[in-house]
Each structure stands twice: as C-alpha cells, then as structure tokens.
C-alpha angles and dihedrals in degrees: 000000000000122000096220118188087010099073114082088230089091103073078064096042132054131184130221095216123353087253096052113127088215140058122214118227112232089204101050099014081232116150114228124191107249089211132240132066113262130017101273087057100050115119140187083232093102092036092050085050093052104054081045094062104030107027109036091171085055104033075054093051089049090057095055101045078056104059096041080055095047111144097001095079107309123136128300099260138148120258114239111240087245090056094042088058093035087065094047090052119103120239114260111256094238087044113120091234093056094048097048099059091031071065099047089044087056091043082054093053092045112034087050105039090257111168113229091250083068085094083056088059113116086213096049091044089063099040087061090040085055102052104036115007095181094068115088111212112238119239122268083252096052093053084048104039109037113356087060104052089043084063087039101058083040101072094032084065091050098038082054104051082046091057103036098085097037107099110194128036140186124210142205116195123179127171127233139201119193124226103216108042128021097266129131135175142202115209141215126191128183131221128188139150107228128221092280087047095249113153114240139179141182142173106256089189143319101211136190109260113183126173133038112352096225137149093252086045099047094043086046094054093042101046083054082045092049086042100051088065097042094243110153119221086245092063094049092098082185153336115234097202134159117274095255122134087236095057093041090055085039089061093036090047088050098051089231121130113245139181131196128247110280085205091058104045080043090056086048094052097054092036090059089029100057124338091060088061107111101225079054100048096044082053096051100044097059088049093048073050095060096036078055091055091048100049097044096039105067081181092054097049089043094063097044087050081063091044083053090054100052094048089057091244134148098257105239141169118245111231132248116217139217121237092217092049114065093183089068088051086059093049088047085060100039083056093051087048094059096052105043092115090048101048082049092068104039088059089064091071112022139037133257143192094245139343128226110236116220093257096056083046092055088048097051083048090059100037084054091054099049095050097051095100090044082062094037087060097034097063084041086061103040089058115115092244094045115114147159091292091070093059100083096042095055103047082050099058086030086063092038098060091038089052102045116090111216118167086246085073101080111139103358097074095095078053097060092042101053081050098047086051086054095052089043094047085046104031095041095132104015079129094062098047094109086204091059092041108052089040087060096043086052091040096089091206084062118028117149101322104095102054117104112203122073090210090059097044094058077043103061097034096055085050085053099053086040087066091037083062103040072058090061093247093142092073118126105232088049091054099048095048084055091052095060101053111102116240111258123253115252116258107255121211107238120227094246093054089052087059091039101053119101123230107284128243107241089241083060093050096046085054098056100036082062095053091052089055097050093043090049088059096043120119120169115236133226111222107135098214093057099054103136106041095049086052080055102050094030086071135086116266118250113242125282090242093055118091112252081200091065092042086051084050096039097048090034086117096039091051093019083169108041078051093052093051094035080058085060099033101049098043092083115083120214102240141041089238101119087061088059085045085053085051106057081046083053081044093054089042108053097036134135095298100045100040096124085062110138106236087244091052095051084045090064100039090051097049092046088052091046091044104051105130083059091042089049095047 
C-alpha cells in the first residue's frame, strides 16, 4: 500500500486530486502513472523510477532526504547492507554521542542520590540498551574513577572564574560525623552578591577531617580550604559558625572576623527562657509521650485514624519533635493542639502512656502562643536571602511584642518575661556588632530605624561613613552628583493592596509599628561630606516584602558607593543554616548503600549536588 504524503518523492511530484492515477512532475510537468488499479493499490514505485531515469541531480537528492528519514516516515526502501551494520555497531567510546549520554548518566547518579552500582543494575542496563542500543554503558569504575572527577575539575574551573572578580565573601562552615561508617567532614559554603547584586552561593568543599576537632585543627582545614581556591584571608568578609568554643579559637586563630549562628543563640534563648521551666517541660514531656505512642504502635494510630473518622476530621499524624530544634517542639504542640478533642475520644476507649490534665493543656496552649512570633522569625532567617541585616530588626520587634501587655495576655506574662530576660541576657550588645550594624544601616528595608540606642546608632553610622570614605566617596565630584538627585517619593499603599493584604501576624505588626515611629522622626542632614549617605537614609524605606538585593541593582549608578560596601556587607547570612542543609545532602550521600564511599569520592559527589546550577550550566 502506498505511503502518500510520508515518502520524500512528493516534494518532486503533485497531484491534481488525491484520487488522480497520475502525478504530475513538478520538474517536467510530465504525468506518470502512479500503478495499480484502484486507489488502495497506487505506489511511488513509477515516480521514484522516473526521476531515476530523467532528473539524476534530483533522483540523487531523494536519496538522501531518505536516508536522513529512515525509519521516521521515509520510503519503503530497502536498507543497504553498510547501513544495516553501521546501525549494530557500538558507538565509539571517545564519540560525541557516547560522551554525551555516559554525562547524562552521571547527572543522573549525582543530581538523585544514585549510587555508582546503579550502572550494574539489570533494569538500568535495559533501559540504556532500549533507548540507544549503540551506546555501550561504561563500567561502575569508570563512572567512580575518571567520569567523576572530569565532572569534578569541571565545575571547580567554573566555580573559580565565578569567584575571581568578587571581592568580598561571607562563610558558613558546620562539622559532621556519619552514622554508618567512621567519616566526618568539615564544610565550607560560599556567599557572594554578584555584580547584578544577586545573592549566590555555592559549596567550596566538604572535606574529610579525622582526628581531634580543635581550634588549631579547624583553622588549619579551613585556611587549606581557603588556599585551594586561591581566596585570600582580606577578601573573607566573615565566617557564620556555631556557637562552640572550638569554632570561636578557630576564627580567632585565623584573624578573620565570625559570627555565630543567630538560629542557634535563638534555640538557646528559648531553651533557658521557657522550655527549661519545669511546669513546661513536665507538660511537654507527657505530650512528646503520647506522639511516641502514636509513631511506634501502627495499631494504636490505626485506631485514632478511625477516631479521626468518626469525629468528621482531616485524618493527620501527629508530629514528633527534635530536642535541638525548638521550632519542632512548637509544631509538636501545635499537633497536639489540634487534636485535643480527639485525643479526648480515643482515651475513652484505649489506653495511653500518659494523659495531659487540663491544666498542662491550658499551659501548652499558652507556651504555643508565646512562641508564635519565635517561629514566625525562625523560618524568616533560615531563608536562603536572609542575612545580618536582618539581626537587629528582628530583637527589636522580638522585645517589642514581649514587652508589650495586651489582655490577651492573661497567664502567660511570667512566660514573656522570663523570654524578654533571655534575649536581653543573648542579644546584650547585638547593637554594637559592627557586622550586624553596618549591614542594617545598608538593608533599605532597614536603615537606621530599628536600633535602639542613640549611641549605636552614631556608632554605626560614623563606621559606615569611615568605609564610604576608604571607597573614595568623599570626592567632590561624587558628592555633588548625589546632591542633585531629587529624594524619592514614598511608596504609597494602593487601594487595591490595602483590600488585598492578609491579617497580619503580631511579629509583622510590631515590625511595622516600629518603622512608622522611626520615619516619622527622620530628618536629612546637610554635611556636605556625607551626601550620599544622608540622600540614602533621608528617604522612605522600601516594603518588607521588596528585595534589598534589586534596589541595590536598580540604584547601583545613583549611590554608586553605598551600592559598592552593601555588596560586601549583605552577602553573609545570619545563620549557619545552609551547612545543615549541606548535611542532610552529605546524609543522603554516605548512607546505607554507599557506606564503602572513599571520603574523596563523597567530597566530589556532595559538592556536584550542591552544585547543581554550575553543574547544569
């Protein structure tokens, strides 16, 4: 049966109707008999023949729009025995094609978690043979031995062209001990704001540190680290490290400015402020009791799924929480909150380790609503653009809502007491942390208008205009073009967004109720030699919700040098956070089934995972 509009013959050929007997060559005009007797029967047969016999240039072009269809539509014809064997041979190893899916297959190993002995796999290895059976799969010590460090020194060179030209950087660094083979690591992380002040980050190394975890031993690792990517100590802005005595003498051993992590001194706070109370502990320790019974009885949670059922609620799991991590104390409670009435059934009918008396229920009522706004601020610095800009901003609001009495407040005032006298006690001199300080002043969502001592604040702002200078800001030319520049207009809320906005959370209030205050006591100054920096701070704050990254981008040529020192001071985050996120990647990485990985190996596998925007590129 003929193959109509598939063949290639037609772009030489046209019919006059889809029924014709005949085709009309579009070179000749000459009609040829397409064969057969009746429409079902016609063939390209006759028309191939034709341009065979009359039009060599374009029988010869045919041929080769034919072969380059093949199998996808082309003619009917019959495969020559050289291109028969030509498609059962293998790729060559050192073939582009071969190299390109031996690659992907790699990508594939790295980017999921795939052990190496996935190209082992029966299942894998058809899969490939499927879908291309001319590629020959590399061997599992191929992948380990040569086609990942390829990949390896790849990224490296790239990493390292990215970080030549930044000038100044921020780190977080963590340590980690595996549970299934005797392996720790020591990490390093990387944070910059690239020329369009777009904040980046990638993993520099997670290495292999045996032995004794010491200052001398951890400055030691991270100065070869530092070395091995040709990052002088003048251009390490700071280090974002755990609050540990042998990170602290590591820093200090160095000569490089630290700070500690703002999520851990935050876990401590409310550790010592509230969960360490005894009449909140004892009530948390009888709910983490029950979650426990839940999470190791299947029978038990069975039956309060069907609990669940009968009372017309969305079945749920009630969550287990983490001693380290206070937040998952609070969504323990909230859990529990949520099925008070539920749990209150199912005891009718079956046991459980311990009950909650009202009076424990009432209290982890309480203790969930006073640490709302700790939550509220712990998930806004753990996100990947927060930074230490955000620090100041955040004890001040923190002290404004524990201060401030509201009738709602009824039983739970000893609780924010105790609370505001453990940020005091932690967060003493946050004002005074030059690091913290200048990065607030440069956030414009900040400025100046959360500190709240008058002396800091003159502080801050003199060591600001100290670097402004060392910049070359002063020059007269530079202050003149910033005098010109008209003040911005404030941003006004639109109708529309006032209708729009959600309720806000009383940590978001507080926040802004703060800001009115300050930007209805601002007032520009004049001096002459601070410009720029007065235009700056003279003018409205941009939203909470805007990026201080894109007004950096977008007033890089107004405040060419407020642009220059907020690209130094907004690249460091305010928590280690991205090195535990490297952790649970290292997790993922040496587990059960790749507990024989060489420490060098795992190395390269976590920092191409991490990695993986470079590695895509």
């Amino acid at each position: 049966m003929e193959r109509t509009k598939e063949s290639a013959v037609w772009r030489y050929f046209k019919l006059n109707t889809p029924t014709s007997s005949t085709a009309v060559c579009n070179v000749c005009k000459a009609n040829v008999a397409r064969g057969g007797g009746s429409t079902a029967s016609y063939s390209t047969t006759n028309l191939i023949k034709h341009l065979q016999k009359h039009h060599a240039t374009e029988h010869q072009e045919f041929q080769q729009l034919s072969r380059s269809k093949g199998a996808g539509g082309g003619p009917t014809q019959q495969l020559t025995l050289a291109d028969a064997l030509q498609r059962r041979e293998k790729f060559p190893g050192n073939s582009a094609k071969a190299m390109r899916i031996t690659e992907k297959v790699l990508e594939f190993m790295v980017l999921d978690g795939q052990p190496m002995s996935v190209v082992e796999n029966e299942g894998f290895r058809r899969l490939l043979e499927h879908l291309e059976p001319r590629y020959n799969l590399p061997s599992r010590k191929y992948f380990s031995e040569t086609a990942l460090s390829e990949m390896y020194e790849k990224v490296c060179e790239h990493l390292s062209q990215e970080l030549r030209d930044v000038d100044a950087m921020s780190f977080t660094t963590d340590i980690w001990s595996s549970e299934v083979c005797p392996m720790s690591m020591l990490s390093l992380t990387v944070h910059w704001l690239d020329r369009n002040h777009t904040p980046r980050s990638a993993v520099l190394q997670a290495k292999n540190f045996p032995g004794a975890h010491n200052g001398d031993t951890i400055s030691t690792a991270i100065k070869a680290m530092l070395d091995k990517w040709n990052i002088p100590l003048n251009k390490v802005h700071v280090i974002l490290r755990d609050n540990a005595s042998n990170m602290k003498k590591a820093m200090e051993k160095m000569g490089v400015c630290s700070l500690g992590c703002f999520a851990h001194t935050l876990q401590l706070v409310v550790n010592e402020g509230l969960l360490s109370q005894r009449s909140v502990s004892d009530a948390i320790a009888n709910g983490r009791q029950i979650v426990k019974h839940f999470k190791h009885s299947p029978l038990a949670y069975s039956r309060l799924y069907d609990v669940q059922l009968q009372m017309q609620m969305q079945p749920k799991r009630l969550q287990q929480d983490v001693r380290t991590r206070w937040n998952s104390t609070y969504f323990m409670i909230q859990s529990l909150l949520e099925q008070k009435h539920v749990l209150g059934a199912y005891v009718v009918d079956y046991d459980l380790p311990t009950t909650l008396t009202a009076n424990q229920w009432a209290l982890l009522e309480k203790t969930s609503t006073v640490l709302e706004p700790f939550e509220e601020l712990t998930r806004k610095i753990s996100s990947s653009t927060a930074s230490t800009a955000d620090v100041i901003p955040a004890i001040t609001v923190l002290k404004r809502i524990l201060t401030k009495e509201d009738v709602a407040d009824a039983g739970i005032k000893t609780m924010k007491k105790t609370l505001l006298q453990a940020v005091k006690q932690r967060f003493d001199s946050v004002e005074d942390e030059l690091l913290y300080a200048l990065a607030t002043l440069l956030d414009p969502r900040y400025k100046d208008r959360y500190f709240t001592s008058e002396t800091s604040t003159k502080h801050a702002k003199d060591a600001l205009l100290k670097e402004l200078e060392d910049r070359g800001l002063t020059s007269t030319a530079g202050a003149a073009e910033a005098s010109q520049r008209p003040e911005k207009a404030p941003r006004m809320e639109t109708a529309a967004e006032a209708v729009a906005a959600p309720s806000k959370s009383s940590f978001m209030e507080a926040f802004e109720q703060i800001l009115e205050e300050s930007e209805d006591a601002d007032a520009a100054s004049s001096s002459s030699t601070a410009v720029q920096l007065n235009e700056y701070l003279a003018e409205k704050t941009i939203t909470a919700s805007d990026s201080p990254y894109n007004y950096w981008e977008a007033n890089k040529h107004r405040l060419p040098d407020l642009a220059a020192t907020a690209k130094k001071y907004l690249c460091a985050p305010c928590t280690s956070v991205e090195s535990e996120r490297l952790f649970s990647t290292v997790s993922n990485t040496v587990n059960d089934k790749r507990n024989r990985l060489t420490a060098d190996r795992a190395e390269m596998l976590v920092f191409l995972t991490k990695n993986s925007s470079l590695l895509l590129k």
